[in-house]
PDB file of N, CA, C and O in Angstrom:
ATOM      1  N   UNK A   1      10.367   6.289  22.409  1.00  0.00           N
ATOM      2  CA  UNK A   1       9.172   6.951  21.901  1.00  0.00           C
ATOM      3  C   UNK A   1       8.932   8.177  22.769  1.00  0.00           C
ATOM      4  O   UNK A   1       9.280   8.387  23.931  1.00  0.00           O
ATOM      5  N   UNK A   2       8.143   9.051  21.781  1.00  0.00           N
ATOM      6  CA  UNK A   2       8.276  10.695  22.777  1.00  0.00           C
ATOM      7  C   UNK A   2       7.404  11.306  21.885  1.00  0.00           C
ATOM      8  O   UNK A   2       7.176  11.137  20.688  1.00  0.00           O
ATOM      9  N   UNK A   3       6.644  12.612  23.368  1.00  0.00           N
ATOM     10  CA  UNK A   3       5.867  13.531  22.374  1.00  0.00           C
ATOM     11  C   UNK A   3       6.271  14.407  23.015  1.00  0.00           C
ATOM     12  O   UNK A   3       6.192  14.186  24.223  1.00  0.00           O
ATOM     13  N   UNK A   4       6.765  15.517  22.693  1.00  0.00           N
ATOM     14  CA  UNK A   4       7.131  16.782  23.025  1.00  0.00           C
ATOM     15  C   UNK A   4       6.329  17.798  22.003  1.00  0.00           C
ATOM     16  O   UNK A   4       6.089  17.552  20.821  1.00  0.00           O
ATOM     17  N   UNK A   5       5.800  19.561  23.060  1.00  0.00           N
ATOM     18  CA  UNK A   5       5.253  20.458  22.413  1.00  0.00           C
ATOM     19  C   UNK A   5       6.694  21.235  21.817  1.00  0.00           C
ATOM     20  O   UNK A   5       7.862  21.180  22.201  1.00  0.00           O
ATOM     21  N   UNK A   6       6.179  21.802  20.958  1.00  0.00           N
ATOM     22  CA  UNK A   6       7.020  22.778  19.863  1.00  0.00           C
ATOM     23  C   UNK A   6       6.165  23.962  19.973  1.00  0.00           C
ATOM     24  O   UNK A   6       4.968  24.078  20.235  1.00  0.00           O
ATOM     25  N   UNK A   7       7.170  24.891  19.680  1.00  0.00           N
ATOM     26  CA  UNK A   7       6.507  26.277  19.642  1.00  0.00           C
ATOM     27  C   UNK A   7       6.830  27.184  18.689  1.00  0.00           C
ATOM     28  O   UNK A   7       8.053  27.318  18.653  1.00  0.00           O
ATOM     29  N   UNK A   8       6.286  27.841  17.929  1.00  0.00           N
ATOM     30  CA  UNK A   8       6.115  28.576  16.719  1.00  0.00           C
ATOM     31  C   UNK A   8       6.015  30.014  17.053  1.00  0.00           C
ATOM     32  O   UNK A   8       5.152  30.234  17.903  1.00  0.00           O
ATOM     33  N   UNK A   9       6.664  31.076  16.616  1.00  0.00           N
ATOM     34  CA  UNK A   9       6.127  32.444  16.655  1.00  0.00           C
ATOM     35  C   UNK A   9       6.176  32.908  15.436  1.00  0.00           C
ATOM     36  O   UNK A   9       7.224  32.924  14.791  1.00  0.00           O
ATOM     37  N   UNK A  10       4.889  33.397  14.922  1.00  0.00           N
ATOM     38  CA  UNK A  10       4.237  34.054  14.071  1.00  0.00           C
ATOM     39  C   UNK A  10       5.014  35.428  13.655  1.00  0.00           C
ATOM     40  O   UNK A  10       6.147  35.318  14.126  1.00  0.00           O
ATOM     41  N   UNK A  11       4.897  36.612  13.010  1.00  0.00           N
ATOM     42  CA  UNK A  11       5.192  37.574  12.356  1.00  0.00           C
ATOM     43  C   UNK A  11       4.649  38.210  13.433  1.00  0.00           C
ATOM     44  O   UNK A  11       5.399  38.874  14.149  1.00  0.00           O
ATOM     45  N   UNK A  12       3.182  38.110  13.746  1.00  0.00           N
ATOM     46  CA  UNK A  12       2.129  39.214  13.915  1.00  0.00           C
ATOM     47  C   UNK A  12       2.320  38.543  15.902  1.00  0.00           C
ATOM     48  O   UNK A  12       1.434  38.683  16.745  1.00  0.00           O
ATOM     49  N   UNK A  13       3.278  38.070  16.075  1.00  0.00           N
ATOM     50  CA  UNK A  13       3.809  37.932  17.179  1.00  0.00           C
ATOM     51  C   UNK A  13       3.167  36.509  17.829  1.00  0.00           C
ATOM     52  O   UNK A  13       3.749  35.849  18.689  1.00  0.00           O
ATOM     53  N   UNK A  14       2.057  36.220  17.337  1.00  0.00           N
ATOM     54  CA  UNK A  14       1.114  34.913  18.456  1.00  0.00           C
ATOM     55  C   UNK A  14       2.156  33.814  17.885  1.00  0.00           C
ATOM     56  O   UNK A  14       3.051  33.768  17.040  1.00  0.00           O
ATOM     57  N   UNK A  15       1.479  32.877  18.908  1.00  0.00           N
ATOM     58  CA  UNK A  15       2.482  31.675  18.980  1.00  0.00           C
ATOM     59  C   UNK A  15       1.277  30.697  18.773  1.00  0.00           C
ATOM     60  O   UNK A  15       0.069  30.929  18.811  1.00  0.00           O
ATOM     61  N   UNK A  16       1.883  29.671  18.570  1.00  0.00           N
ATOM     62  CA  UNK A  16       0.990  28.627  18.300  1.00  0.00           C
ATOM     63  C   UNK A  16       1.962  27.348  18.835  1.00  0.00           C
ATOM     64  O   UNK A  16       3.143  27.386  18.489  1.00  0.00           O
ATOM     65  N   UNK A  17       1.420  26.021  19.812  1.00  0.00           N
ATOM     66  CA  UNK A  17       1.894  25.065  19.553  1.00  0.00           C
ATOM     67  C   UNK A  17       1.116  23.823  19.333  1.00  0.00           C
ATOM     68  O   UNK A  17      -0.075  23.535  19.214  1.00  0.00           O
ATOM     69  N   UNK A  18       2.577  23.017  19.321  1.00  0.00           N
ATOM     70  CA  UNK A  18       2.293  21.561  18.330  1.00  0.00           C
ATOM     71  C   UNK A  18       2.430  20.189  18.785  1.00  0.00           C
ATOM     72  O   UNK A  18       1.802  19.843  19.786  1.00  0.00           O
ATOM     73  N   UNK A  19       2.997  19.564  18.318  1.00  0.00           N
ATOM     74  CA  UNK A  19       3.520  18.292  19.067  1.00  0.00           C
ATOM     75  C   UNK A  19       4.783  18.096  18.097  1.00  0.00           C
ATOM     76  O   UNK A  19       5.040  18.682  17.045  1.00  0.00           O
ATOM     77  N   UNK A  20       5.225  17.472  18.516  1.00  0.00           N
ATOM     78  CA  UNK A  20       6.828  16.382  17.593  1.00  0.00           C
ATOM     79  C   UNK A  20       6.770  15.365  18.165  1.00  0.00           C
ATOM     80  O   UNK A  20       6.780  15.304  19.394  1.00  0.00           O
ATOM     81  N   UNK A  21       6.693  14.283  17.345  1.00  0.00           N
ATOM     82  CA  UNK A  21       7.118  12.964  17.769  1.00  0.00           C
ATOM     83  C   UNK A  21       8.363  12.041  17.164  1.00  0.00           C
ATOM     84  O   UNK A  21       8.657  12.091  15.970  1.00  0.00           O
ATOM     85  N   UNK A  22       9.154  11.084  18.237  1.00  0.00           N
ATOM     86  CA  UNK A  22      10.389  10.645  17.328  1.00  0.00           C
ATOM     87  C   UNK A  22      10.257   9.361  18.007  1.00  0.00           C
ATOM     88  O   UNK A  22      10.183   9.418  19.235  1.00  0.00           O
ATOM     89  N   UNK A  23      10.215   8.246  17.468  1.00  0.00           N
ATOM     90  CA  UNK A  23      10.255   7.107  17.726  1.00  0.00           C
ATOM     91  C   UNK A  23      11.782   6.368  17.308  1.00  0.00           C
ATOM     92  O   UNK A  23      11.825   5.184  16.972  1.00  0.00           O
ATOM     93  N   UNK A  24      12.547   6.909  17.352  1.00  0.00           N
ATOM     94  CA  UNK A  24      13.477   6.196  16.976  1.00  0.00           C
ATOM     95  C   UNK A  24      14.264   6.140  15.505  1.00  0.00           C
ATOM     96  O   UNK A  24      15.393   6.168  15.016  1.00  0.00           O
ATOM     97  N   UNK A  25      13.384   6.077  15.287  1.00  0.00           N
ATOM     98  CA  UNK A  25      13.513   6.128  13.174  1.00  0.00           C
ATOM     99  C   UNK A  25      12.484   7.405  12.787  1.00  0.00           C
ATOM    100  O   UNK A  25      13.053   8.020  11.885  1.00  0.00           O
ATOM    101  N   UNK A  26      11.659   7.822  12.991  1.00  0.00           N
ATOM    102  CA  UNK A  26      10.414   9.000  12.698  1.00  0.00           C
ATOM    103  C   UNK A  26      10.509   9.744  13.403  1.00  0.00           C
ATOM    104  O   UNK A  26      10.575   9.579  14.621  1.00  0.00           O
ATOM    105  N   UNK A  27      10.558  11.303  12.491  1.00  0.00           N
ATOM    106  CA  UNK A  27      10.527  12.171  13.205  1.00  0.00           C
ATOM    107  C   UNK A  27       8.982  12.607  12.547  1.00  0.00           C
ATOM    108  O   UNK A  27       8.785  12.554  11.333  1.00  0.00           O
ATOM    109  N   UNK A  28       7.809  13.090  13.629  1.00  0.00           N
ATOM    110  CA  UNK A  28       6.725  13.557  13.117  1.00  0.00           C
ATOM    111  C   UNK A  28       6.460  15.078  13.397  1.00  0.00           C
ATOM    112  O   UNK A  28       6.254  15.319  14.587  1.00  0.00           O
ATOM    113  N   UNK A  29       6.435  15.780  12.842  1.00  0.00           N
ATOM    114  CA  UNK A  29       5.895  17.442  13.432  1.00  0.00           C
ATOM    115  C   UNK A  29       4.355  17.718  13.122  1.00  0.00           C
ATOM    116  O   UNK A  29       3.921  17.201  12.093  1.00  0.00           O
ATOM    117  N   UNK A  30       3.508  18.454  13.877  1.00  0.00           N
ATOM    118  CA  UNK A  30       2.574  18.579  13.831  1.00  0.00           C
ATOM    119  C   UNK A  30       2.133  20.172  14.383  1.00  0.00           C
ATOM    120  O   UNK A  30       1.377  20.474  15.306  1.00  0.00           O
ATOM    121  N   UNK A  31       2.839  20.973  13.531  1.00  0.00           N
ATOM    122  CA  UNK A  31       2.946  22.664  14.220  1.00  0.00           C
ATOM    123  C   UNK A  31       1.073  23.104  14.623  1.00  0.00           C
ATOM    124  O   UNK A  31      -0.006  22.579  14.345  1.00  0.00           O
ATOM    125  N   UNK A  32       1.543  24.433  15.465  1.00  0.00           N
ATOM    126  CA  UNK A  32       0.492  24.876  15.380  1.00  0.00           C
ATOM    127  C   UNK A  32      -1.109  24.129  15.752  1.00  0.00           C
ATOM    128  O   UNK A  32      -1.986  24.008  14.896  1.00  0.00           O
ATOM    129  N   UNK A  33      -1.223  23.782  16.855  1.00  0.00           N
ATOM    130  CA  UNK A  33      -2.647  23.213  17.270  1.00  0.00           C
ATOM    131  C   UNK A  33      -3.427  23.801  17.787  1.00  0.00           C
ATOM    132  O   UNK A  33      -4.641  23.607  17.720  1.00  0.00           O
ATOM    133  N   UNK A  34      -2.794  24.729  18.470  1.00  0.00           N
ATOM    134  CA  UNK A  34      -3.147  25.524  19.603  1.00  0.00           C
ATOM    135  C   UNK A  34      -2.237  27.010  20.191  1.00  0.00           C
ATOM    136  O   UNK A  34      -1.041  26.980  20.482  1.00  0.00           O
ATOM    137  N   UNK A  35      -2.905  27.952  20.254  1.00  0.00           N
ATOM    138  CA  UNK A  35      -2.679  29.015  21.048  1.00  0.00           C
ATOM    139  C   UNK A  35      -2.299  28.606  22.415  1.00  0.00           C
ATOM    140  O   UNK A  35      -1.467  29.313  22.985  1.00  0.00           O
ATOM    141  N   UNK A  36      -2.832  27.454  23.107  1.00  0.00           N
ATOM    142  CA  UNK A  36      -2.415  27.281  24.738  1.00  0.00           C
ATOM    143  C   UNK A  36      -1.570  26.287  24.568  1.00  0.00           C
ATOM    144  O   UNK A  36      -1.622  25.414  23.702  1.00  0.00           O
ATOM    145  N   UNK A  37      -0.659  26.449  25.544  1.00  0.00           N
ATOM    146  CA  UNK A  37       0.670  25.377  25.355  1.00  0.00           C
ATOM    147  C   UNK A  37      -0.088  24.447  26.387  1.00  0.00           C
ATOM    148  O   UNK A  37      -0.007  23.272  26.029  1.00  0.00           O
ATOM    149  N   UNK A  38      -0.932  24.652  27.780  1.00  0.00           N
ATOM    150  CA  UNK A  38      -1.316  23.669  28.230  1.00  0.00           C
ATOM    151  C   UNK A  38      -2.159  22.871  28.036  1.00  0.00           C
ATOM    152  O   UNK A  38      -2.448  21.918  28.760  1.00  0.00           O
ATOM    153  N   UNK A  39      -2.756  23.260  26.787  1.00  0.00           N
ATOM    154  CA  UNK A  39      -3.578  22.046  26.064  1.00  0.00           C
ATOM    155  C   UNK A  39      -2.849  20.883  25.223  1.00  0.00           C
ATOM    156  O   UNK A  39      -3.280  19.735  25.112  1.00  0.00           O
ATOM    157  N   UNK A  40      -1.929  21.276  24.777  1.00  0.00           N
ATOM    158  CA  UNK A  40      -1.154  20.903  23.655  1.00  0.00           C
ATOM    159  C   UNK A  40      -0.031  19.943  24.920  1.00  0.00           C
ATOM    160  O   UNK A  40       0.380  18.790  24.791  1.00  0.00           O
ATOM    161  N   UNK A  41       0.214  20.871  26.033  1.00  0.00           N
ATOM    162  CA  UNK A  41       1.342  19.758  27.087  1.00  0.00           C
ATOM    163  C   UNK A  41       0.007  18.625  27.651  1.00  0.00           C
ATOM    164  O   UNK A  41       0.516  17.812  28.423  1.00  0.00           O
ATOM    165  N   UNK A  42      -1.353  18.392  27.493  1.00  0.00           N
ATOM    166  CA  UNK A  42      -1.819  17.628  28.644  1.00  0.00           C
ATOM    167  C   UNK A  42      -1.764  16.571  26.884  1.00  0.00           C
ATOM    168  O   UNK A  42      -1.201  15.482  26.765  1.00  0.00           O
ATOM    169  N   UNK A  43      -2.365  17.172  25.982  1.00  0.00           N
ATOM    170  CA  UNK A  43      -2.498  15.917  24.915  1.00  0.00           C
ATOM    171  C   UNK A  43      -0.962  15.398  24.583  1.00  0.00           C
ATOM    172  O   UNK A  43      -0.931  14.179  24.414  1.00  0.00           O
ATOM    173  N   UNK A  44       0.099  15.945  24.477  1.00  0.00           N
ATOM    174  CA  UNK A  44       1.638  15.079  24.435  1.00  0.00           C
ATOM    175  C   UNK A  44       1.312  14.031  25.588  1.00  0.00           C
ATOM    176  O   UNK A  44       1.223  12.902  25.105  1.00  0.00           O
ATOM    177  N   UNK A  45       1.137  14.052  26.761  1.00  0.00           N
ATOM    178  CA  UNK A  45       1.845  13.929  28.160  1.00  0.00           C
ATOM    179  C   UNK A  45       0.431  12.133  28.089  1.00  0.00           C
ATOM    180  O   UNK A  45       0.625  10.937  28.310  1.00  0.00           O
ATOM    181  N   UNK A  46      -0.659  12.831  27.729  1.00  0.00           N
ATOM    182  CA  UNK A  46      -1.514  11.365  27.492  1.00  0.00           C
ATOM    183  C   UNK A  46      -1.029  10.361  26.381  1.00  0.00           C
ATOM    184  O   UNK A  46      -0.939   9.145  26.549  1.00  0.00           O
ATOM    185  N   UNK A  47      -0.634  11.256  24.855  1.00  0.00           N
ATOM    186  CA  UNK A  47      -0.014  10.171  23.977  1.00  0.00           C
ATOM    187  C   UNK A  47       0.896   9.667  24.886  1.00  0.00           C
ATOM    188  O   UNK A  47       0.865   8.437  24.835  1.00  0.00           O
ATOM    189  N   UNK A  48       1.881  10.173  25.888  1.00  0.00           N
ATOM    190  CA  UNK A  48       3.105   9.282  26.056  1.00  0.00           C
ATOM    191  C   UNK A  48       2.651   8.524  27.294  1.00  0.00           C
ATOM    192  O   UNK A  48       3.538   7.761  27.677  1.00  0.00           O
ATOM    193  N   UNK A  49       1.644   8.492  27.981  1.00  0.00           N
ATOM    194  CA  UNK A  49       1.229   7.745  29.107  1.00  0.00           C
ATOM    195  C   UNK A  49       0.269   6.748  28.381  1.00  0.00           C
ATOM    196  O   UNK A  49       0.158   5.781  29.135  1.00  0.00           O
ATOM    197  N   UNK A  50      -0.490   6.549  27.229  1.00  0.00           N
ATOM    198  CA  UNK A  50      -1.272   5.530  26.428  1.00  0.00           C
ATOM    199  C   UNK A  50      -0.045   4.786  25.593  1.00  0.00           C
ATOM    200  O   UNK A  50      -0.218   3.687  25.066  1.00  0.00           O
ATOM    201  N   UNK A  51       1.308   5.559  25.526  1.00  0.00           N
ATOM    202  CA  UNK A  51       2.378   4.785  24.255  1.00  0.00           C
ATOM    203  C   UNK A  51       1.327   4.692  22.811  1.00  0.00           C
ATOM    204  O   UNK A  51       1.034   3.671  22.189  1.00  0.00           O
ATOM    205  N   UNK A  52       0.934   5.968  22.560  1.00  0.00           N
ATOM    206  CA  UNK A  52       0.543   6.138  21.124  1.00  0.00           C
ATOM    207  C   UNK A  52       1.370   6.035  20.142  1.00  0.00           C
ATOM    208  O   UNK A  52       2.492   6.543  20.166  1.00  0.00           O
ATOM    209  N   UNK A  53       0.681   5.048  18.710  1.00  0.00           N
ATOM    210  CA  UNK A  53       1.666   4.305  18.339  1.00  0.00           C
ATOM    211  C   UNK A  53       1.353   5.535  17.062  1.00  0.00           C
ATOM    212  O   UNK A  53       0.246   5.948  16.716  1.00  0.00           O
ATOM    213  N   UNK A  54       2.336   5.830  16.667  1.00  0.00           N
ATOM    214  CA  UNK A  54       2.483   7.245  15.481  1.00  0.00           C
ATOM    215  C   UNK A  54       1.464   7.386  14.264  1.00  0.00           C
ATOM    216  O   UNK A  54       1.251   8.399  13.596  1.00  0.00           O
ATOM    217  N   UNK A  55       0.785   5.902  14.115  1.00  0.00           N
ATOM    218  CA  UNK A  55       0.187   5.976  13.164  1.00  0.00           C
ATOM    219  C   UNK A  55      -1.440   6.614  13.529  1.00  0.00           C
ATOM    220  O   UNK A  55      -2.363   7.168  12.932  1.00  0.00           O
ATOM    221  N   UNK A  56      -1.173   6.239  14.607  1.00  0.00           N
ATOM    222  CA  UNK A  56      -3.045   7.135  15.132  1.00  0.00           C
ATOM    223  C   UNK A  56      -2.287   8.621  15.456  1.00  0.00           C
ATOM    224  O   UNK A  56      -3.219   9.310  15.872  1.00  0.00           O
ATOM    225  N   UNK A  57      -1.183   9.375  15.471  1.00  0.00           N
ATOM    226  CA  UNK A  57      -1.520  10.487  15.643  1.00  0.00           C
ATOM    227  C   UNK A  57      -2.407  11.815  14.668  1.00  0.00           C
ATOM    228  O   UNK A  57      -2.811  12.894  15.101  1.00  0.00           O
ATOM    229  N   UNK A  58      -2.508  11.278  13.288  1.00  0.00           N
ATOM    230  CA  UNK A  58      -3.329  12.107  13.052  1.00  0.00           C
ATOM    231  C   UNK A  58      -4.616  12.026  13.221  1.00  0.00           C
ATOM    232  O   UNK A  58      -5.307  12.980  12.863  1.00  0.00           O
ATOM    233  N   UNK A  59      -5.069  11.157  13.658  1.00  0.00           N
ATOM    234  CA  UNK A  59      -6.695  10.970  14.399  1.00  0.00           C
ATOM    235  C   UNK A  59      -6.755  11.517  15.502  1.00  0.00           C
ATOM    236  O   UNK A  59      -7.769  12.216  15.486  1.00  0.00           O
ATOM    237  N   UNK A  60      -6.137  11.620  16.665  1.00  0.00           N
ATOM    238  CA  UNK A  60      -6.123  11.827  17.814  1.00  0.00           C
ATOM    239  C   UNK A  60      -5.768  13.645  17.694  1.00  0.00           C
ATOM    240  O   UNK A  60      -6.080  14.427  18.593  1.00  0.00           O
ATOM    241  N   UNK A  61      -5.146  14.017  16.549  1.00  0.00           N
ATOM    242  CA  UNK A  61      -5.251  15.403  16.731  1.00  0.00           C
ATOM    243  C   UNK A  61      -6.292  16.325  15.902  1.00  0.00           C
ATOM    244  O   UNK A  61      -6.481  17.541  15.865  1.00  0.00           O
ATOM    245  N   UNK A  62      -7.023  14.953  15.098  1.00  0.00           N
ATOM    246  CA  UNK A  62      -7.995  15.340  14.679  1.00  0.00           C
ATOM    247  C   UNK A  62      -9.428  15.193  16.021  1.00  0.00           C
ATOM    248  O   UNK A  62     -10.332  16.017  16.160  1.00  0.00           O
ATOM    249  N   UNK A  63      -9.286  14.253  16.624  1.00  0.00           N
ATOM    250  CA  UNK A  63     -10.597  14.620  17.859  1.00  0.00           C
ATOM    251  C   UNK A  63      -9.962  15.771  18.482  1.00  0.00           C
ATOM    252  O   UNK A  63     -10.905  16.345  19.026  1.00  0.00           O
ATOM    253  N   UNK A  64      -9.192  16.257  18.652  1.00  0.00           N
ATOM    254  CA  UNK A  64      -8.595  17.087  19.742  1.00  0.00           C
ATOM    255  C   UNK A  64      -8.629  18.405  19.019  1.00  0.00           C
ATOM    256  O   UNK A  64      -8.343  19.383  19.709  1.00  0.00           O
ATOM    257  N   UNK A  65      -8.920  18.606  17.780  1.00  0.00           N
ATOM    258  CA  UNK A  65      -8.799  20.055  17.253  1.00  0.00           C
ATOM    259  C   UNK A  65     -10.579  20.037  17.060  1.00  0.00           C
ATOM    260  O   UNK A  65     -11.100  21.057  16.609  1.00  0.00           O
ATOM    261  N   UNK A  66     -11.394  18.924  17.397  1.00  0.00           N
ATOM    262  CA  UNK A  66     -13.187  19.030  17.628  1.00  0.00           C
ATOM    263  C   UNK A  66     -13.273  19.580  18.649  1.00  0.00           C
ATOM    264  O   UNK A  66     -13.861  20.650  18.809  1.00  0.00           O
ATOM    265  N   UNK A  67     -12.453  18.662  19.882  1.00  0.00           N
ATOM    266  CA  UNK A  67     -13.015  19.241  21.178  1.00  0.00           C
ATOM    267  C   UNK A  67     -12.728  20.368  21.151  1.00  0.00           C
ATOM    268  O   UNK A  67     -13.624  21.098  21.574  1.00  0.00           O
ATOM    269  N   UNK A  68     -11.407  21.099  20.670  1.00  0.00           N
ATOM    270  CA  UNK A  68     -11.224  22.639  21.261  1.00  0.00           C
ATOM    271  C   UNK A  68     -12.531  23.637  20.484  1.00  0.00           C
ATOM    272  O   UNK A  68     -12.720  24.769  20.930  1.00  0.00           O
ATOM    273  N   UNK A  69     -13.373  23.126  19.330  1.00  0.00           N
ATOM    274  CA  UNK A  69     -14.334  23.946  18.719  1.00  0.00           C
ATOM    275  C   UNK A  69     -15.447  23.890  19.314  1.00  0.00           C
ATOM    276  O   UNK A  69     -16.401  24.552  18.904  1.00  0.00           O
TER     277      UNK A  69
END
């Protein structure tokens, strides 16, 4: 199990990243969360220190796209 950030570059040059997750059998992408990669590396780095199980990741990037507002 793994969460790694991904990184995207735009046309208009900005970047945005994401997460990917692969458990073995699932691959999950989740582009674009964030403009800061170190927001996006501290929320991977907690899914993989809690062993977040794939099915809560779209909740967890749904609190996490509140807090950044």
């Amino acid at each position: 199990m793994g969460y790694w950030v991904i990184c995207g570059r735009f046309e208009d040059g900005r970047r945005g990243y994401g997460l990917l997750h692969w458990d073995g059998t699932e691959l999950l992408v989740r582009a674009d969360l964030s403009s800061d990669p170190e927001t996006v590396l501290d929320l991977a780095e907690r899914c993989d220190r809690g062993r977040l199980w794939s099915g809560h990741l779209d909740d967890i990037i749904e609190d996490f796209l509140a807090d950044l507002g």
